[in-house]
One Martini backbone bead per residue (centre of mass of N, CA, C, O) as a GRO file, in nm:
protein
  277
    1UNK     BB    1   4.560   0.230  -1.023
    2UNK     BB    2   4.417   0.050  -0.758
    3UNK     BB    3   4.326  -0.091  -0.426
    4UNK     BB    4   4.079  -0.205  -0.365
    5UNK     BB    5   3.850  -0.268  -0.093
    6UNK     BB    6   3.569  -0.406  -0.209
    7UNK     BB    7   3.728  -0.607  -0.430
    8UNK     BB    8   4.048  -0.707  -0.373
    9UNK     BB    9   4.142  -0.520  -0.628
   10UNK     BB   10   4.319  -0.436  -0.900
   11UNK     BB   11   4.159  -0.110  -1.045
   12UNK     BB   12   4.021   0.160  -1.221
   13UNK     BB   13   3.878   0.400  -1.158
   14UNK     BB   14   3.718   0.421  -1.447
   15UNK     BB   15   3.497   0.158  -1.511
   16UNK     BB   16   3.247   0.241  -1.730
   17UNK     BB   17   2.956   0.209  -1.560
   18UNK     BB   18   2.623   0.211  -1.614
   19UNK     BB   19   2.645   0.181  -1.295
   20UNK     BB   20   2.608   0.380  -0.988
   21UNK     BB   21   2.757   0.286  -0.626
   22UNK     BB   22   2.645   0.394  -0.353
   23UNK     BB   23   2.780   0.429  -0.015
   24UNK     BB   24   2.676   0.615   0.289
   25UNK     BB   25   2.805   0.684   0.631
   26UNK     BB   26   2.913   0.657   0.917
   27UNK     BB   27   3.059   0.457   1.204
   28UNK     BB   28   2.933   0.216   1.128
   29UNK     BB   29   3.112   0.136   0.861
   30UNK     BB   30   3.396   0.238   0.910
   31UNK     BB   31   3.628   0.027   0.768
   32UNK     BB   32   3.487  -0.270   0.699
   33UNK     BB   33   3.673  -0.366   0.482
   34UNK     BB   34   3.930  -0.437   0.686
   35UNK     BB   35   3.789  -0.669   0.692
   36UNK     BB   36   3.836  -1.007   0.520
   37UNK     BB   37   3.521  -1.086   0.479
   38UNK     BB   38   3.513  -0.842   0.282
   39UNK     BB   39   3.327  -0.866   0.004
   40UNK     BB   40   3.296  -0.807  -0.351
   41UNK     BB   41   3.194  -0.882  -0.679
   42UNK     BB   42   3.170  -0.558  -0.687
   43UNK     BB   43   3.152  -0.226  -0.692
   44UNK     BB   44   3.172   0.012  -0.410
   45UNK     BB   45   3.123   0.339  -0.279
   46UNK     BB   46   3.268   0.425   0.041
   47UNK     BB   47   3.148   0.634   0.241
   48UNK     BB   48   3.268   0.857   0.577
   49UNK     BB   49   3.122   0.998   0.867
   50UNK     BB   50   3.259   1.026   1.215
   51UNK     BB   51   2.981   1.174   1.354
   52UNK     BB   52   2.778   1.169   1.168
   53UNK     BB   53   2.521   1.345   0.950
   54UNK     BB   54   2.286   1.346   0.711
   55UNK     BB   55   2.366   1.631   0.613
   56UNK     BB   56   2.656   1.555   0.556
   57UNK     BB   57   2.567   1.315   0.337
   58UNK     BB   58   2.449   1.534   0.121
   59UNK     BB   59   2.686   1.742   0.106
   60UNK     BB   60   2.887   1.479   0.000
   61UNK     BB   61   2.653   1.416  -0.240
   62UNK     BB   62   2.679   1.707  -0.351
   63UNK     BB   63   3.000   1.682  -0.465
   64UNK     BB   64   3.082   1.431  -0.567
   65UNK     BB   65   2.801   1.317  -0.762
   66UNK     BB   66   2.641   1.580  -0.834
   67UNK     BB   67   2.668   1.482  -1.165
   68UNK     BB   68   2.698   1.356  -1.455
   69UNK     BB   69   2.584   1.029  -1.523
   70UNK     BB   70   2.520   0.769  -1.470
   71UNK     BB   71   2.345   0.596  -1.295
   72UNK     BB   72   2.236   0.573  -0.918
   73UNK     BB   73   2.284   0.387  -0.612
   74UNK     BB   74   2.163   0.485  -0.303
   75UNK     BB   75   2.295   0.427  -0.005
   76UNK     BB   76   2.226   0.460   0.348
   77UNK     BB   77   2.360   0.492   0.710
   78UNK     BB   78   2.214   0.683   0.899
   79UNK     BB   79   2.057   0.813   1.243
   80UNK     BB   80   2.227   0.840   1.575
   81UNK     BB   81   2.330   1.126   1.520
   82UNK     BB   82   2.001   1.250   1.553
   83UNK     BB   83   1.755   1.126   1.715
   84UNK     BB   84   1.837   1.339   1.961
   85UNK     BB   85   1.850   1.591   1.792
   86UNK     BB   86   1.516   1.538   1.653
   87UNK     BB   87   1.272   1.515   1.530
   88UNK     BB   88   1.160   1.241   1.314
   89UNK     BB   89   1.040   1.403   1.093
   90UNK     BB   90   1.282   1.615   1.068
   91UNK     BB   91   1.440   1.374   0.945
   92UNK     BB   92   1.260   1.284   0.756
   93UNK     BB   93   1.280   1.546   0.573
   94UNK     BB   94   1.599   1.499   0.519
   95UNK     BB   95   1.525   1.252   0.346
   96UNK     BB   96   1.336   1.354   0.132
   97UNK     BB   97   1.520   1.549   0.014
   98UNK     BB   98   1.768   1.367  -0.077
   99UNK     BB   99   1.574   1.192  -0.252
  100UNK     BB  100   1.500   1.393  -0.440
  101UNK     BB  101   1.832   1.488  -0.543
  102UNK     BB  102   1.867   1.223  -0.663
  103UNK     BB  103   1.620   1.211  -0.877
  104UNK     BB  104   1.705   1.485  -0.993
  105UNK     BB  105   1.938   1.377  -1.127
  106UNK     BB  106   1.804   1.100  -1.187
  107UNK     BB  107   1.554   0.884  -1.302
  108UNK     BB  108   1.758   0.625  -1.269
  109UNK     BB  109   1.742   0.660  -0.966
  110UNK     BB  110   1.844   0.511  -0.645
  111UNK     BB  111   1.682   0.467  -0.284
  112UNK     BB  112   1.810   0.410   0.011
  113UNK     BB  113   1.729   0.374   0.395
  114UNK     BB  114   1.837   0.247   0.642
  115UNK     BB  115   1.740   0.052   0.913
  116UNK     BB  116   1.779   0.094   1.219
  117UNK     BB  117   1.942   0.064   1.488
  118UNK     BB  118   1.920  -0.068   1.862
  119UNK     BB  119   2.128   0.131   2.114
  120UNK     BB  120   2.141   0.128   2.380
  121UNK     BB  121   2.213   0.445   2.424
  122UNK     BB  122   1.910   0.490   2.280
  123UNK     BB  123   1.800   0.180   2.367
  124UNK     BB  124   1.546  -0.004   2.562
  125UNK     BB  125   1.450  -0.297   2.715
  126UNK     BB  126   1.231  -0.423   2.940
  127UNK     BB  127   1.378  -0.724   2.875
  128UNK     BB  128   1.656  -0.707   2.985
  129UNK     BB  129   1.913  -0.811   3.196
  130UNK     BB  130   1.919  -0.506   3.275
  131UNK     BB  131   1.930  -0.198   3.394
  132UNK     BB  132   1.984   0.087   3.288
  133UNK     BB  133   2.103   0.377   3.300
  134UNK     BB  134   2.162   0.671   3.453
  135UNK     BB  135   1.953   0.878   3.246
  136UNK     BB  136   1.837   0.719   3.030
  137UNK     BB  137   1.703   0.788   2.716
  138UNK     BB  138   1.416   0.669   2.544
  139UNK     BB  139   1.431   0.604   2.140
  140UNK     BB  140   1.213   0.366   2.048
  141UNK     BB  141   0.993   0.543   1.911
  142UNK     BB  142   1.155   0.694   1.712
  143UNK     BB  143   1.290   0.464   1.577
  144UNK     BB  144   1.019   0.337   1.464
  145UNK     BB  145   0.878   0.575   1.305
  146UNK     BB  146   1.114   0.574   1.107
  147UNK     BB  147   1.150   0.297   0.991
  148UNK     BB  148   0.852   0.323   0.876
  149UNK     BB  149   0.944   0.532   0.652
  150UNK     BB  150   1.187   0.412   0.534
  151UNK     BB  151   1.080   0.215   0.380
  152UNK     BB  152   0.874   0.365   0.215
  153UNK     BB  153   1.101   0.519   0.061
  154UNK     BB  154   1.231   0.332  -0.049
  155UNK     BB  155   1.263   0.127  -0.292
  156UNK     BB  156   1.243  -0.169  -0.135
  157UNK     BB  157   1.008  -0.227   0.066
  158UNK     BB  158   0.978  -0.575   0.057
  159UNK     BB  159   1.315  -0.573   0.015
  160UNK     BB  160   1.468  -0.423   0.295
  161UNK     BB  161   1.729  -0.295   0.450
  162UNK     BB  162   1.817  -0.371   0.811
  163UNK     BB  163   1.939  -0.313   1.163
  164UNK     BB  164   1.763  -0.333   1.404
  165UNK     BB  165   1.823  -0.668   1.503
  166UNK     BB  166   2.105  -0.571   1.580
  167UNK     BB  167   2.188  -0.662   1.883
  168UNK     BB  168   1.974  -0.872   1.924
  169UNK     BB  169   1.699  -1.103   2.095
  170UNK     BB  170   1.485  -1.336   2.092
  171UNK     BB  171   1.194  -1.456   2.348
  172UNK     BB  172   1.082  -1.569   2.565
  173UNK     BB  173   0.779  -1.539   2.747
  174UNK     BB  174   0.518  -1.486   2.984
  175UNK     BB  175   0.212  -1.402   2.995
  176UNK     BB  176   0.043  -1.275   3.241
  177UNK     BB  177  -0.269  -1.250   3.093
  178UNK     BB  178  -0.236  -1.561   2.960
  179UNK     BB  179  -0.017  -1.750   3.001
  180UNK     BB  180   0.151  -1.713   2.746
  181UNK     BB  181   0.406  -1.767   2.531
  182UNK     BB  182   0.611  -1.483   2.382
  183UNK     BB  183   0.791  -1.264   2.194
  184UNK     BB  184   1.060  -1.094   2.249
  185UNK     BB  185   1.302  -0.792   2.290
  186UNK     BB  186   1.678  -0.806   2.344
  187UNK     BB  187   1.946  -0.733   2.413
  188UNK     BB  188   2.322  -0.816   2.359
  189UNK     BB  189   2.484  -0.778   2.661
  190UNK     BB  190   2.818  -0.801   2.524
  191UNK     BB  191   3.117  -0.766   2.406
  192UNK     BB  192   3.059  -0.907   2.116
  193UNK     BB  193   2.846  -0.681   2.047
  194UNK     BB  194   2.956  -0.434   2.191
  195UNK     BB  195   3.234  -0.234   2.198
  196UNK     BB  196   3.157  -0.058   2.472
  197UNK     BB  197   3.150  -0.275   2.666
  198UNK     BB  198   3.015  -0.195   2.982
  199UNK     BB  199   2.941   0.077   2.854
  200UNK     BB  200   2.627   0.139   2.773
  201UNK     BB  201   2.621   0.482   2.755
  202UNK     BB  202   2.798   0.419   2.481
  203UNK     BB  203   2.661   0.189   2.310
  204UNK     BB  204   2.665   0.266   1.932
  205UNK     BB  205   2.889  -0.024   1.846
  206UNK     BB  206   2.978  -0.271   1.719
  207UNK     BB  207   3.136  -0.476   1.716
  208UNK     BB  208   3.354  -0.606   1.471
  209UNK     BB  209   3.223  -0.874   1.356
  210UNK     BB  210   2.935  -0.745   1.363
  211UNK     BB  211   3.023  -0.513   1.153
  212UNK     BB  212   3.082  -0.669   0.903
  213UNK     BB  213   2.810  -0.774   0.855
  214UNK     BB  214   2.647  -0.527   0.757
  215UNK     BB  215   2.810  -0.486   0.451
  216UNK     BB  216   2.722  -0.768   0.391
  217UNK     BB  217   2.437  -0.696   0.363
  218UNK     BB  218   2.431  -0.462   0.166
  219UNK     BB  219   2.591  -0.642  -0.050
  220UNK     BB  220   2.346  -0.857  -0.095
  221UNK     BB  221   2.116  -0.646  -0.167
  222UNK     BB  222   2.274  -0.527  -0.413
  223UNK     BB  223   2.270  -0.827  -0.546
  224UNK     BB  224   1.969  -0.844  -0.583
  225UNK     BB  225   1.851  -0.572  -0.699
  226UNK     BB  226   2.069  -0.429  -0.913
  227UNK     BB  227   2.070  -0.570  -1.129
  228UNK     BB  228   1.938  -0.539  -1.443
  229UNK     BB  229   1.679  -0.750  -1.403
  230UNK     BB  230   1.587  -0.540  -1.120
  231UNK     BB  231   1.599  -0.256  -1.280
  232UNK     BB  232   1.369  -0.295  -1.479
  233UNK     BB  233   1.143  -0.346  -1.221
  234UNK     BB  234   1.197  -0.082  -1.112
  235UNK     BB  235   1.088   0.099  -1.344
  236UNK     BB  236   0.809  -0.029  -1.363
  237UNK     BB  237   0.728   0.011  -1.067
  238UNK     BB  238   0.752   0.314  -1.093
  239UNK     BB  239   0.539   0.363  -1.314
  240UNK     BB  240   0.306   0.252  -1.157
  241UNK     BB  241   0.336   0.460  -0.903
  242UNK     BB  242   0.332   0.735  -1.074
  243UNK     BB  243   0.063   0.694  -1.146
  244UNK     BB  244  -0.269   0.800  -1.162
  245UNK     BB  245  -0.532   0.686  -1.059
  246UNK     BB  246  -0.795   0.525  -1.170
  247UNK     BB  247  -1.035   0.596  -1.384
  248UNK     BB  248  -1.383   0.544  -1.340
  249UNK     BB  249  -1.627   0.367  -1.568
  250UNK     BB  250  -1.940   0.387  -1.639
  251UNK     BB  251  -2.132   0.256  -1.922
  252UNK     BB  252  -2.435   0.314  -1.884
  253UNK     BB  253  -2.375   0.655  -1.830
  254UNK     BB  254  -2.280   0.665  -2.130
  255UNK     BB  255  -2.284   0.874  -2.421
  256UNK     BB  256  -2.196   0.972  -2.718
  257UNK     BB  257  -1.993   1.174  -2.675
  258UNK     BB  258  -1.846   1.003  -2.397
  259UNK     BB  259  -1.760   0.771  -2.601
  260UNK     BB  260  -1.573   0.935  -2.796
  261UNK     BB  261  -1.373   1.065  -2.611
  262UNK     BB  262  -1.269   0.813  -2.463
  263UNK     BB  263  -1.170   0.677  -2.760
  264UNK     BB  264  -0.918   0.910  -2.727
  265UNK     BB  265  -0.812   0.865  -2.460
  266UNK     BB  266  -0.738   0.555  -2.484
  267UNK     BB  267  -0.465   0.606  -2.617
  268UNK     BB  268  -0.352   0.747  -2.392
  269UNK     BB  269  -0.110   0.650  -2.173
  270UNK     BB  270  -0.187   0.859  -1.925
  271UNK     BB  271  -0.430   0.686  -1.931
  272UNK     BB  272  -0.647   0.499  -1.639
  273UNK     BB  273  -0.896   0.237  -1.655
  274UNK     BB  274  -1.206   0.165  -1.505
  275UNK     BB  275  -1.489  -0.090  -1.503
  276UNK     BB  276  -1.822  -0.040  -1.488
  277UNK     BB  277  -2.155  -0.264  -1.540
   0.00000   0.00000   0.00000
């Protein structure tokens, strides 16, 4: 019996459930849980590599989890100690290896890579409260070419969870050459969001009470698409997915031999045809 952190209840280390959720994070994540707010109805593995890298957490999932035994649900929440040190691209190509190697331990394995947030530290926006730090480099464009790969590779690109918009937050301006109030994004430059403030150059983590916050998160999106009926729904959807393009038949076109082929292959399910009269 141990004491889950997660769950805040004594229960057995092996719980015999059908499926196993991890949760792999660097100090993003680190000890959320002992905030007395983050509770989860249901229990799920949190580890942590505090200054960790993706390669770090993929090599942590390949010694503890990567091993037979019921399917699997992976997300992922790192890529801040990564994007000053590597191209897009590089990290890009270290997540869909990582989704690979998930994948082909069970393929009723999921994978979810959340969206990286946008910490003054390495991303400034125009519209801030104040001048950026002296020094400082802007890496927003890496940040946003990111997040938007890290969607499409996720199992529910339609709602997937992201901290983007965490520790920002939308205002008005008037655009000068049109003349209308538009929307920006700017940090919340306080105490309140960034641990390390007023060390702008060091802010990297939001406080305490906004970091619990990530993890109840988490543990939403978890319990939103995890469920049973939205796992049947996710094996359809990858099906559909994965199936080959619809070969396209103009009925017109078609004679008595490739008429009688036709009806031969369309019995095989792996054949998905569109017609045109």
């Amino acid at each position: 019996m141990v004491n889950c952190p997660t769950c805040k209840v004594r229960h057995n280390i092996h719980l015999g459930e059908k499926r196993r959720i991890i949760v792999l994070s660097t100090s993003t994540l680190h000890n959320t849980f002992l905030n007395p707010v983050c509770k989860s109805s249901f229990h799920f593995d949190l580890e942590t590599v505090c200054g960790g890298r993706l390669q770090q957490l993929h090599k942590l999932w390949q010694h503890y989890y990567n091993k037979p035994g019921p399917p699997m649900d992976v997300v992922i929440s790192a890529g801040l100690n990564d994007v000053a040190r590597m191209l897009p691209d590089q990290f890009l190509s270290l997540a869909e290896k990582f989704r690979s190697d998930v994948m082909l331990n069970n393929t009723d394995n999921t994978f979810t890579m959340v969206g990286l947030m946008f910490p003054p530290k390495l991303t400034w926006f125009p519209y801030n409260a104040s001048s950026p730090p002296q020094g400082h480099i802007d890496y927003r464009e890496a940040f946003t070419t990111i997040n938007e790969q890290l969607r499409i590779l996720s199992v529910y690109p339609d709602n997937w969870v992201s901290f983007e918009s965490e520790g920002c937050r939308s205002i008005k301006r008037r655009d000068p050459a049109t003349g209308k109030k538009v929307s920006v994004t700017q940090h919340n430059l306080s105490a309140t969001y960034w641990r390390e403030y007023p060390h702008l150059d060091r802010a990297l983590h939001l406080a305490e009470p906004k970091r619990a916050m990530l993890i109840s998160r988490i543990t939403r999106y978890l319990e939103f698409n995890m469920s049973p009926e939205n796992i049947t729904t996710l094996q359809r959807r990858a099906e559909r997915r994965d199936k080959p393009p619809p070969q396209v038949i103009n009925i017109n076109e078609m004679n008595n031999d490739s008429i009688n082929n036709f009806f031969i292959q369309l019995e095989d399910p792996e054949y998905d045809y569109e017609f045109e009269f």
